[in-house]
C-alpha positions as CSV (number, residue, x, y, z in Angstrom):
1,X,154.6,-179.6,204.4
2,X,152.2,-177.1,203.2
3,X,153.2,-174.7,206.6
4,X,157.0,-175.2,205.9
5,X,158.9,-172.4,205.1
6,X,161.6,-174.8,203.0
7,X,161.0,-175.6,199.6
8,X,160.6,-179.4,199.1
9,X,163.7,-180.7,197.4
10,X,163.2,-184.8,196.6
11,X,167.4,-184.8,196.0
12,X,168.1,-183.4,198.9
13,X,165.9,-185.9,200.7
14,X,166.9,-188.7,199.0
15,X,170.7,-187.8,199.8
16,X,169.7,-187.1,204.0
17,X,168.6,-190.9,203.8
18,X,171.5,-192.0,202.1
19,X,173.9,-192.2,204.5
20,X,177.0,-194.9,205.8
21,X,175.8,-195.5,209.2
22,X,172.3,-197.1,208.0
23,X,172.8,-200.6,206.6
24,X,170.1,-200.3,204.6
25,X,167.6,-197.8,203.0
26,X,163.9,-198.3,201.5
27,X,161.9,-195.0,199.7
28,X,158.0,-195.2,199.5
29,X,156.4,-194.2,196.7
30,X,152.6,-193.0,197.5
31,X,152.4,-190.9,194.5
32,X,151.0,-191.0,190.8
33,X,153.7,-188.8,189.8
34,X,155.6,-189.8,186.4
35,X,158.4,-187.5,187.6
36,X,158.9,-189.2,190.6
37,X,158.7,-192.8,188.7
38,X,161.5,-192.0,186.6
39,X,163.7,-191.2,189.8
40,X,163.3,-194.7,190.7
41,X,166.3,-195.7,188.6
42,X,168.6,-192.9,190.0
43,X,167.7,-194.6,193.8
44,X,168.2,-198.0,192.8
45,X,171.6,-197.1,191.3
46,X,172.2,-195.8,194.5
47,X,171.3,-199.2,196.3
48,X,168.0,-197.7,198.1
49,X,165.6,-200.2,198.0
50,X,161.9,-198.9,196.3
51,X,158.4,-199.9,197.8
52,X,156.2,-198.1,195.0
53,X,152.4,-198.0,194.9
54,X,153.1,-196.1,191.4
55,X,152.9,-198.1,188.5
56,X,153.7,-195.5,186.0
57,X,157.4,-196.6,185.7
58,X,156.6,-199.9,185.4
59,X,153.4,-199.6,182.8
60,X,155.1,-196.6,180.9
61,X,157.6,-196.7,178.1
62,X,159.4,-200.3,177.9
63,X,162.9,-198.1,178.0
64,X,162.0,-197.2,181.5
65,X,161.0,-201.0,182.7
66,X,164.0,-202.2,181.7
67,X,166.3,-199.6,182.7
68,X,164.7,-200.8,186.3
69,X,164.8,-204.1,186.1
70,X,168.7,-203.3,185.0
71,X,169.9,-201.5,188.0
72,X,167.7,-203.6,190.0
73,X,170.1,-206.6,188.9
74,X,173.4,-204.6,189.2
75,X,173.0,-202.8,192.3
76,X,170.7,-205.8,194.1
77,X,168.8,-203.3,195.4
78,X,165.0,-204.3,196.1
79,X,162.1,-203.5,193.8
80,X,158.5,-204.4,195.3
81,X,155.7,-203.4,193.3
82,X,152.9,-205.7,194.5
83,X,150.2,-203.3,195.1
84,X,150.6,-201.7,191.8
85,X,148.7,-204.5,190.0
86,X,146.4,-206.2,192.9
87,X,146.9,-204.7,196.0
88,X,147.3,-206.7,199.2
89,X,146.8,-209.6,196.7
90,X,149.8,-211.7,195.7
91,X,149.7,-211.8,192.1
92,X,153.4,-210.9,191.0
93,X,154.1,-213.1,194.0
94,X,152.2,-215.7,192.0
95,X,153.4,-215.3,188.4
96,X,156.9,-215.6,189.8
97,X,156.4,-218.6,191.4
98,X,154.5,-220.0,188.4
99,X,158.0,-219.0,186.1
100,X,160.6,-220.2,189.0
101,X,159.2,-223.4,188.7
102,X,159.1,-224.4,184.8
103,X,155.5,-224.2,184.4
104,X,153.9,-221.8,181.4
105,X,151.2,-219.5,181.4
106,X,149.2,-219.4,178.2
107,X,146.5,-217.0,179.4
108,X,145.5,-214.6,182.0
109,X,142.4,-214.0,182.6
110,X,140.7,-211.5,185.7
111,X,139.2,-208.1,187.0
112,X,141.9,-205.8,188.0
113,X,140.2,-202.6,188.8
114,X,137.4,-203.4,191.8
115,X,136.1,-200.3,191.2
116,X,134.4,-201.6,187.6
117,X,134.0,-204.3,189.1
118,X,131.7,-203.3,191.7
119,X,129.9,-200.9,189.7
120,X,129.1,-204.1,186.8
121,X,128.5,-206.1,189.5
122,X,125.5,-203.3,190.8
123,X,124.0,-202.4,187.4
124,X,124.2,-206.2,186.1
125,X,124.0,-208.8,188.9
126,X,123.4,-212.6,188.7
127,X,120.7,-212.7,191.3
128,X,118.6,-209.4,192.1
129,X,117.0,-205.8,190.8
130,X,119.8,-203.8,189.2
131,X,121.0,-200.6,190.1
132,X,121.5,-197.8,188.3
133,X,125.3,-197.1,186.6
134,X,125.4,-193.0,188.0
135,X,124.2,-194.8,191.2
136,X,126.5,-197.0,191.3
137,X,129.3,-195.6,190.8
138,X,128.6,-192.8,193.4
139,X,128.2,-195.5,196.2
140,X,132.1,-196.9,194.7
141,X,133.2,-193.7,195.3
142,X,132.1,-193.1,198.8
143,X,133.5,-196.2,199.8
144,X,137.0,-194.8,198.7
145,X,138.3,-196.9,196.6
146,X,138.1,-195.0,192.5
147,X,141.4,-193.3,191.2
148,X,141.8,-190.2,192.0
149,X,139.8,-188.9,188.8
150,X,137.3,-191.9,188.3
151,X,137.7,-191.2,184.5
152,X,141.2,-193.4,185.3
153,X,139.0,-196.4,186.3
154,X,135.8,-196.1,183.7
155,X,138.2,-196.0,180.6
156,X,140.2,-198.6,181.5
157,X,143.7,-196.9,182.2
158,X,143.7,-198.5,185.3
159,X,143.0,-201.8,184.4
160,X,145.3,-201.0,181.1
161,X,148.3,-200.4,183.5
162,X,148.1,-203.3,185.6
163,X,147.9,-205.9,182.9
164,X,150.8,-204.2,181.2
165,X,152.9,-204.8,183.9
166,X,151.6,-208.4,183.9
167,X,152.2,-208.7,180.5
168,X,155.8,-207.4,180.7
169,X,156.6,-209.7,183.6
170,X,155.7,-212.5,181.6
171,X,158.1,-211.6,179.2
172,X,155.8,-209.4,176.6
173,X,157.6,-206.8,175.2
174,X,154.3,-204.7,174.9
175,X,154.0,-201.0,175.0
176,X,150.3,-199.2,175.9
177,X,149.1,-198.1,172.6
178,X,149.4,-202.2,171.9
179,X,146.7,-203.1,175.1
180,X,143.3,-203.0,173.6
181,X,140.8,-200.6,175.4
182,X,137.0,-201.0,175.4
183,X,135.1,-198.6,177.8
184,X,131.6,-199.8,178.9
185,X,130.3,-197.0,176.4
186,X,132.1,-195.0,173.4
187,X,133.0,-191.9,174.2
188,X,131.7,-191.6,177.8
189,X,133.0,-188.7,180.0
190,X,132.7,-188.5,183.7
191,X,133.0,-185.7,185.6
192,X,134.9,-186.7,189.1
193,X,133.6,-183.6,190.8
194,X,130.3,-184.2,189.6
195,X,129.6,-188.0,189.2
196,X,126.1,-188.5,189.6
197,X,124.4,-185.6,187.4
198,X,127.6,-186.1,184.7
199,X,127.1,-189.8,184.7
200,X,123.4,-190.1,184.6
201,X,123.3,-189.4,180.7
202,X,124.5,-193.2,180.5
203,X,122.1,-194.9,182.7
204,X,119.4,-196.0,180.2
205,X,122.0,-197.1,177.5
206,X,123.5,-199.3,180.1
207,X,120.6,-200.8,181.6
208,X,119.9,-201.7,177.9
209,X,123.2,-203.9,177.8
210,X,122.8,-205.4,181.1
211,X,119.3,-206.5,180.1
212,X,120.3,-207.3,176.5
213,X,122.8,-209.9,178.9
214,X,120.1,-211.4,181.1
215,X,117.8,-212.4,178.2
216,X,120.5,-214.4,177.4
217,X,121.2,-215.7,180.7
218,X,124.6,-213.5,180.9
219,X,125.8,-210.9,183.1
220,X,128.5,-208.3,182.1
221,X,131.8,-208.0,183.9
222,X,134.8,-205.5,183.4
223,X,137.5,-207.9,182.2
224,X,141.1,-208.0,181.7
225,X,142.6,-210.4,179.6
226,X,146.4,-211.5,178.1
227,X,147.1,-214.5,175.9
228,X,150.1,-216.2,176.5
229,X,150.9,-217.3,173.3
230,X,150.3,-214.5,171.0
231,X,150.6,-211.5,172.9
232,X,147.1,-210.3,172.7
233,X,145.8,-208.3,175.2
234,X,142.5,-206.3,176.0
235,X,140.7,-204.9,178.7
236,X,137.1,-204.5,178.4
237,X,133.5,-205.4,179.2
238,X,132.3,-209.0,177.9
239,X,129.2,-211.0,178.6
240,X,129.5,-214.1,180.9
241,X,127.4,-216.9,181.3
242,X,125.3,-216.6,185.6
243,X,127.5,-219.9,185.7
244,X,131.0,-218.6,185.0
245,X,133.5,-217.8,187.9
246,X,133.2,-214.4,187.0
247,X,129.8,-213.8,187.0
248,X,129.9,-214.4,191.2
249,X,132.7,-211.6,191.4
250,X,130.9,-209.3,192.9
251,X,131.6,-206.4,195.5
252,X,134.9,-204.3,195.7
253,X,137.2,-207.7,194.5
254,X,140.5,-207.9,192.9
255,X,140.3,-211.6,190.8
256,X,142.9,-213.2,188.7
257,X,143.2,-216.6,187.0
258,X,146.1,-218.4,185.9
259,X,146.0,-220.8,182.8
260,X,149.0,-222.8,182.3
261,X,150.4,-225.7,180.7
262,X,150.0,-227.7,184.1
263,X,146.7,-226.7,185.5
264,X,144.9,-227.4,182.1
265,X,141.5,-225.8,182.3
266,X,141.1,-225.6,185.9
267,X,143.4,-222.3,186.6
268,X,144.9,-221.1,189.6
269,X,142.8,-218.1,191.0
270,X,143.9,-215.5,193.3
271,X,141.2,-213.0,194.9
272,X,141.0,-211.3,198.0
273,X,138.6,-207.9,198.7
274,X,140.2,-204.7,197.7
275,X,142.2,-203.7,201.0
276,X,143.4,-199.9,201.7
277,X,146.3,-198.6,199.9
278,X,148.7,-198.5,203.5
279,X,147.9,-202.4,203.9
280,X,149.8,-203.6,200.6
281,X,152.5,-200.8,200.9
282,X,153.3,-202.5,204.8
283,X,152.8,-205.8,202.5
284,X,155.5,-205.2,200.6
285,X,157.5,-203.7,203.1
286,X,157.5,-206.4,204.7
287,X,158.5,-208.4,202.0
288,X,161.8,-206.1,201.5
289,X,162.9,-206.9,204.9
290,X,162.3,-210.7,205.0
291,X,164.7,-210.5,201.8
292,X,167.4,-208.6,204.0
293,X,167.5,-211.3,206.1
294,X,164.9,-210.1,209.3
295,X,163.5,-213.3,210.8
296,X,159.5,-213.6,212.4
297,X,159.9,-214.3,215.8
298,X,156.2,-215.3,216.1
299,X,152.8,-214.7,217.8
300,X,154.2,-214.8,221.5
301,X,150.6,-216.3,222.6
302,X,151.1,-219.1,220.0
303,X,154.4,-219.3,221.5
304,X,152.8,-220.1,224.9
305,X,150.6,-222.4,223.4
306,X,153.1,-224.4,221.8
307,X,155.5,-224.7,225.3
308,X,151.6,-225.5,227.1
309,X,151.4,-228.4,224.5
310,X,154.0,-229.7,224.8
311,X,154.0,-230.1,228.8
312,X,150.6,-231.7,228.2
313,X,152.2,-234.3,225.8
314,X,154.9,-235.2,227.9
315,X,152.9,-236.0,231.0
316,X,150.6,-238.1,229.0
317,X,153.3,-240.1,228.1
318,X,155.3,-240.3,231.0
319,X,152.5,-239.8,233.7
320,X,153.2,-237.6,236.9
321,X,156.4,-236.1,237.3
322,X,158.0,-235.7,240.6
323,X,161.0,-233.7,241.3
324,X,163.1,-236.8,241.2
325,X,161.9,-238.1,237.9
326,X,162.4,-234.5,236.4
327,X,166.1,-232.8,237.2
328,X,166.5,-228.7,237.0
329,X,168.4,-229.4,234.0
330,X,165.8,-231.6,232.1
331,X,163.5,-228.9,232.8
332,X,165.8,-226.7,231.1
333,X,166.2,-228.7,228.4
334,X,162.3,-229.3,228.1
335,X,162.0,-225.0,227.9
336,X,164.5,-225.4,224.7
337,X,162.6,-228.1,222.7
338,X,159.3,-226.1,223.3
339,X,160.6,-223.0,221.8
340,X,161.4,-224.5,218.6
C-alpha cells in the first residue's frame, strides 16, 4: 500500500465491493481507527455486512451504538463484534443466549484484558516467588499480546471499553466517563518504547501491595466488574482470597462469570487463553456466513468413520452378508443412511 502510487480512498473501496452480481458483501475491520468506526453505519445502511475487531463504535458515544444497532435492524445486515470484548471467547455469544432465554443477569464479574492479567498474575501469584512489575510486563509484551501503546492496557481503557460494550448489551445506557477506572497505581505513565527502564520506578510500590495481599492470604487480580441491578460498573485491581476462582486465573486468560437469577451463586464462567487477533476475526466470519444460510459439510474423515460404523453395526446384527442376502440397491441404500 505503502509502494502504490494511488492514494487510498476507503469510499471508493467500499463502492468496488458493492456491487449486484455479489449476493452478499462482508468489510473487516482490523483497525483502532474512530474514523473508520463511524463509517460502520454508512456500510450497514448499505447492507454490507461488518466483522469489526474495533470497539470504538461500539464503546464510544451511546448516539453512535445505537445508530448501529438501528441500521443493523433496518437493513438486516450483519454486525459481529465478538473479538472486541473477549476474543476467540464467546461472551456476547453467551449474554445473548442468557437474554433469549428469559433468564437475568444481576452481575458480571471477570478479567477482560489478559494482558493485566498476566502481569498481576507474575508480580502477585498464589503459589511461588513474585516477579517484578517492569519485568513483567516486558515478558507480556514480547509475547505480543499489549495494545498497541501498553498505556491502553495499564490504565484500564482496554478493560473500560470491553465492559462498556457489555454493559450496553445488557441494556445499560452507560456512557465512558460513568465506568469507574482504578489503575494499579495513581498516576502511573508507561512509556511503550521504553517499558522496562520507564516502568521500573513502580516496582517497589507494587511489590508492597502484592505482599500487603499475601499477609492476608490474598492475591491481587485486575478485575472488571458490572452490577446488574444498579448500573455500577468499575474496572480495577482488588484483593482476592488464594481460594477464589480468580485468584487461579493465571497466564494470558480472558475470564468472565455470569450471575443470574437462575444460576444463584454458582455462575456461568467462560475462559479460554487469549488467541491471535486473525483467530476470532475468522471466528466471527464464520459466524456471518452460518447466518446467511452456508451449511458445515463436516470433517470428511469423521465422515468415513461414521459410514465404517455403521457397516460394523450392521454385520453384527445380521452376521455375514453374501451377495444374495445384500442386493446392489440395498447397498445403495446402506451408502445413504451412513451419510446422514
Amino acid at each position: 500500500v505503502d509502494a502504490s502510487s494511488t492514494a487510498f480512498n476507503l469510499d471508493a473501496l467500499v463502492e468496488h465491493c458493492k456491487t449486484d452480481f455479489i449476493p452478499h458483501t462482508i468489510l473487516i475491520d482490523l483497525t483502532k481507527s474512530w474514523e473508520v468506526a463511524q463509517l460502520h453505519v454508512d456500510w450497514l445502511s448499505k447492507g454490507i455486512h461488518v466483522v469489526t475487531a474495533n470497539n470504538l463504535g461500539l464503546s464510544s458515544d451511546l448516539g453512535l451504538y445505537y445508530s448501529i444497532w438501528h441500521q443493523r435492524a433496518e437493513t438486516q445486515a450483519n454486525y459481529a463484534y465478538e473479538i472486541t470484548v473477549g476474543g476467540t471467547m464467546p461472551v456476547i455469544a453467551t449474554l445473548n443466549s442468557l437474554h433469549s432465554s428469559g433468564d437475568t443477569i444481576e452481575r458480571v464479574e471477570g478479567i477482560l484484558s489478559c494482558t493485566m492479567g498476566y502481569v498481576l498474575s507474575k508480580v502477585s501469584p498464589w503459589e511461588g516467588e513474585p516477579m517484578k512489575f517492569s519485568d513483567a510486563l516486558v515478558e507480556v509484551h514480547k509475547l505480543g499480546f499489549t495494545e498497541s501503546d501498553i498505556m491502553h492496557d495499564i490504565s484500564g481503557e482496554d478493560s473500560a471499553r470491553k465492559l462498556l460494550i457489555l454493559s450496553r448489551d445488557m441494556g445499560l445506557e452507560l456512557e465512558m466517563d460513568q465506568i469507574q477506572i482504578e489503575p494499579i497505581l495513581d498516576g502511573i505513565q508507561v512509556d511503550h518504547k521504553d517499558i522496562q527502564n520507564s516502568a521500573k520506578q513502580y516496582d517497589e510500590a507494587v511489590a508492597k501491595l502484592s505482599a500487603d495481599a499475601k499477609e492476608k492470604g490474598m492475591v491481587l487480580r485486575y478485575v472488571s466488574t458490572i452490577d446488574g441491578s444498579t448500573g455500577a460498573c468499575r474496572v480495577g485491581v482488588i484483593k482476592v482470597p488464594i481460594s477464589d476462582r480468580l485468584a487461579r486465573v493465571t497466564g494470558i486468560v480472558y475470564s468472565v462469570a455470569f450471575y443470574t437469577s437462575r444460576s444463584g451463586s454458582t455462575p456461568m464462567v467462560v475462559q479460554s487463553p487469549a488467541m491471535p487477533s486473525t483467530a476470532g476475526v475468522f471466528s466471527d466470519l464464520i459466524r456471518v456466513a452460518r447466518d446467511l444460510g452456508a451449511r458445515d459439510t463436516g470433517n470428511p474423515r469423521l465422515k468415513a468413520l461414521r459410514r465404517h460404523s455403521f457397516s460394523v453395526e450392521l454385520g453384527k446384527k445380521r452376521g455375514p452378508a453374501s451377495p444374495k442376502s445384500i442386493g446392489s440397491d440395498k447397498r445403495k441404500k446402506m451408502s445413504c443412511y451412513s451419510e446422514l
